[in-house]
C-alpha positions in Angstrom: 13.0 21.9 1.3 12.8 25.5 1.2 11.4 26.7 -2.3 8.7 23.7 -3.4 7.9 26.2 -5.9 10.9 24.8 -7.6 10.2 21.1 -7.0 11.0 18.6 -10.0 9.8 14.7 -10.4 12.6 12.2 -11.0 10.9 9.3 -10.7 7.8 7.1 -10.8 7.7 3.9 -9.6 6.6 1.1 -6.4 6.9 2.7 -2.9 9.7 0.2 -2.3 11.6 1.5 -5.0 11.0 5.3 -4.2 12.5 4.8 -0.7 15.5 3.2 -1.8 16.4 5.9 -4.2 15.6 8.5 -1.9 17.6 7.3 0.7 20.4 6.6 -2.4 20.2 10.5 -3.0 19.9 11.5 0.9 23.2 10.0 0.9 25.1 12.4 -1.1 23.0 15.3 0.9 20.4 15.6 -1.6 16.4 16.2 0.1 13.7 14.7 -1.5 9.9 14.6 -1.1 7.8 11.8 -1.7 4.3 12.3 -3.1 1.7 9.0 -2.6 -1.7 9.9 -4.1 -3.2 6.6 -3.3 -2.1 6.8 0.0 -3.5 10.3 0.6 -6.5 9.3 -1.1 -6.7 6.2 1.1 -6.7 8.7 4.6 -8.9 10.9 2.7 -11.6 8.4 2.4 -11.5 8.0 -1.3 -9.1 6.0 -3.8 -6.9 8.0 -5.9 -3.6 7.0 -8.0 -2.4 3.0 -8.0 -0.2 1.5 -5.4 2.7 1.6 -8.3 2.4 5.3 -9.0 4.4 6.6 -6.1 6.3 10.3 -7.2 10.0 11.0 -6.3 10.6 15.1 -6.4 13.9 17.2 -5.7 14.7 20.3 -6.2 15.6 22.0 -9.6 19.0 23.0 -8.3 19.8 19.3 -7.4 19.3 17.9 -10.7 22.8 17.6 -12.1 24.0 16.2 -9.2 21.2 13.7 -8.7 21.4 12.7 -12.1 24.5 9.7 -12.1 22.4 8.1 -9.2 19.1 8.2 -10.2 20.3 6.8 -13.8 22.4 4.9 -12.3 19.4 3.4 -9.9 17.1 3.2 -12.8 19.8 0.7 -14.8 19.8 -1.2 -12.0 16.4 -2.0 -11.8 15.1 -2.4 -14.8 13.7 -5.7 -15.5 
């Protein structure tokens, strides 16, 4: 990703979950960055976030284009 100052979260959700649909948008050549607070906290040496707070950005210019999938992942799994 070359401008992270233009970095936008699409999603919230289990680790599992934020793989999947990152992997569903790297397949229609979309990068994304995953950000795991309780995991960073974890390495850190302190606890920070829960194990189901896990953040899914892209960037800004992407968001049209990531839009069908991530909906379209988000019907899927709702439950």
């Amino acid at each position: 990703m070359k401008d992270k100052d233009n970095l936008i979260r699409v999603y919230t959700g289990t680790e599992i979950a934020v793989k999947l649909l990152k992997d569903e948008l790297g397949k229609i050549g979309i990068t994304a960055m995953i950000k795991n607070d309780y995991n960073s906290g974890i390495i850190a040496g302190f606890s920070s976030g829960t194990h189901s707070s896990v953040d899914l950005f892209i960037q800004e210019i992407d968001k049209d284009k990531a839009e069908p999938i991530i909906n379209g992942f988000i019907e899927l799994n709702k439950g």
